[in-house]
N, C-alpha and C positions, 0 to 999 in steps of 0.2 A: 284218710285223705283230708286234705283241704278245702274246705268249698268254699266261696264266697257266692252268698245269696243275697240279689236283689228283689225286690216287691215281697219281703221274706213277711212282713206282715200282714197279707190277702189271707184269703180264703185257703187257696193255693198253695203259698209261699208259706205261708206257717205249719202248712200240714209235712212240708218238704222238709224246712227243719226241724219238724220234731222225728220224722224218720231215719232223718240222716244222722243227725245226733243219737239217739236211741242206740244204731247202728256203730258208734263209737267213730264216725268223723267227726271233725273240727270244724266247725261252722260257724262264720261271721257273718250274721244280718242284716241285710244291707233296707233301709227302709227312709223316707223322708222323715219320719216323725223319730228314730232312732228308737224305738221299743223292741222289746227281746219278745219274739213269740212263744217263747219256749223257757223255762226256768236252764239257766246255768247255759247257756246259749248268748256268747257274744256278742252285743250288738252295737251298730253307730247309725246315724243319721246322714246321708245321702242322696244323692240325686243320681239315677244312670245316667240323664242324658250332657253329664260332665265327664267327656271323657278323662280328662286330666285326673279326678277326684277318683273316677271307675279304676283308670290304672295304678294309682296309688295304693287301692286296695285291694286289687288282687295282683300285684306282686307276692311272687311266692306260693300262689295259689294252684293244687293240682290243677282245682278247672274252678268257673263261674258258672253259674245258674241264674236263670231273668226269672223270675214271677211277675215281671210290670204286665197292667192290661193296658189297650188302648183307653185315651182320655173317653169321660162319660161326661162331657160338661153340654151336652147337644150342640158339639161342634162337630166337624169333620174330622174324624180321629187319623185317617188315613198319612196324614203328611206328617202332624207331631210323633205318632207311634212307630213313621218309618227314619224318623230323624233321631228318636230315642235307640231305635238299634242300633242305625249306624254309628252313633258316638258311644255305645256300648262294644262293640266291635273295635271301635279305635282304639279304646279305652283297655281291652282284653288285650291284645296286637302288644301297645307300647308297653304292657306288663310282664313281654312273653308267656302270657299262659297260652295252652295249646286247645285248650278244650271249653265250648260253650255249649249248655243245655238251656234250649229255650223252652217256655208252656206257651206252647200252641191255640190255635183254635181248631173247630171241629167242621167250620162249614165251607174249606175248601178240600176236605174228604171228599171223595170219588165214588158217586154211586154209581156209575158207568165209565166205561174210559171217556176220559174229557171231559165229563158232567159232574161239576160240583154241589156239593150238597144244598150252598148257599144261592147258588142257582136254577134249583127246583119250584113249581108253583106251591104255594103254602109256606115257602118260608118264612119265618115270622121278619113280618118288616124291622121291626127294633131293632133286632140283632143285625142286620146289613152293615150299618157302617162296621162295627165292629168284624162282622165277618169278613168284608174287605179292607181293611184293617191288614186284621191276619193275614191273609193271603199275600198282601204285597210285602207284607216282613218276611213270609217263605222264599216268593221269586228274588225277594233280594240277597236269603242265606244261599240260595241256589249257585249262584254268581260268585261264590267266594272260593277262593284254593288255595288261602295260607291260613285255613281255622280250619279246624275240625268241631264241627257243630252238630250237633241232634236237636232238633222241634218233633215234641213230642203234643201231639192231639188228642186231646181227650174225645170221650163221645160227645155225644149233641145235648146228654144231660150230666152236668158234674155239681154234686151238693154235697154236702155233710156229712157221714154218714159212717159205715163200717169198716173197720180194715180188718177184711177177708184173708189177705193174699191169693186171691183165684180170680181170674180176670186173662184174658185173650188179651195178647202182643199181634198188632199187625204191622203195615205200612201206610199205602196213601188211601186204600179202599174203607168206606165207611163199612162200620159193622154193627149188626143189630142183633138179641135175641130170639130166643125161638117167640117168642110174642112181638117181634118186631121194634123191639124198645132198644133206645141207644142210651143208653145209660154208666154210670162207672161214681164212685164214692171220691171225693178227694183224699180218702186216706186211704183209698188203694190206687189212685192214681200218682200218690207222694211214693205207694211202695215200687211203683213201674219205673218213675220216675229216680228214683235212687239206685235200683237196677241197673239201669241203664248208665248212671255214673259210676257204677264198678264193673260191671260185665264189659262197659266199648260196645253196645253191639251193634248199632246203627250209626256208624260214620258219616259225618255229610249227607243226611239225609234225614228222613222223617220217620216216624215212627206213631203208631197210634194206640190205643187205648180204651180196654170197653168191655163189659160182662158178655 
């Protein structure tokens, strides 16, 4: 397949194409700075929130993939982060690709029906904007019916680390181990995430992620 991957140089985003390449797609990088995370891995220099430039490059693209986070400049991420989809959405549309995977966040997971993660006492404050952030980029994929999109959530902790391949697929309910820890590896959360762009198996909708 084709991917076109944006924020492909994160934490995230580099883990996704080294996965996906490894796996023998075709992947083009999409990053501000234009560096290849990955040796022999395509890459250019971009902005997502151009839709004009987004769709110039993934014309032709089985599907696109986001890695962008919300801004971390101690601004209010929520408005630029939900302006950055939108024009990646325009951007995917005027390209005709049919298919967008976005990386999620983890704190409007459901530890009860209605009760968001990011909503519970002891949230860590810092992360807030950012958790509302994410949530409003969800309610806004919610509301669409000419993309087929999947927002994939990692758990409450994604760092560094091993690719297992063993790790639990759910949906919108957060999920913890038998010691209570929500946790998951960026490079098993790159292999869930690539999964998921060959399997289809969560259409328009969410999907989550977690040991």
């Amino acid at each position: 397949m084709k991917l076109v991957l944006f924020g492909a140089t994160g934490m995230v985003g580099s883990r996704i194409a080294t996965e996906a390449s490894a796996r023998g797609h075709q992947v083009l990088a999409v990053s501000r700075s234009g560096q290849s995370p990955v040796p022999g891995v395509t890459a250019t220099a971009a902005d997502a929130s151009d839709p004009e430039k987004v769709g110039r490059l993934a014309r032709g693209a089985d599907a696109v993939a986001s890695a962008c986070v919300p801004p971390r400049d101690g601004s209010d991420p929520r408005g630029p982060f939900l302006a950055l989809n939108e024009a990646l959405v325009a951007g995917v549309r005027a390209a005709g690709v049919g298919r967008l995977l976005v990386v999620g966040g983890a704190g409007g997971l459901e530890v009860a029906p209605g009760q968001a993660l990011s909503d519970q006492p002891g949230f860590p404050e810092a992360y807030l904007p950012e958790a509302r952030a994410h949530r409003d980029v969800l309610a806004y994929y919610r509301t669409l019916d000419l993309l087929d999109w999947t927002y994939v959530s990692p758990a409450a902790e994604i760092a560094p680390g091993t690719r297992t391949g063993r790790f639990r697929v759910g949906g919108d309910q957060f999920m913890t181990d038998e010691q209570g820890r929500s946790f998951i590896s960026a490079e098993d959360y790159a292999v869930a995430f690539v999964d998921e762009l060959e399997q289809h198996g969560h259409p328009r909708g969410r999907m989550s992620v977690a040991y």
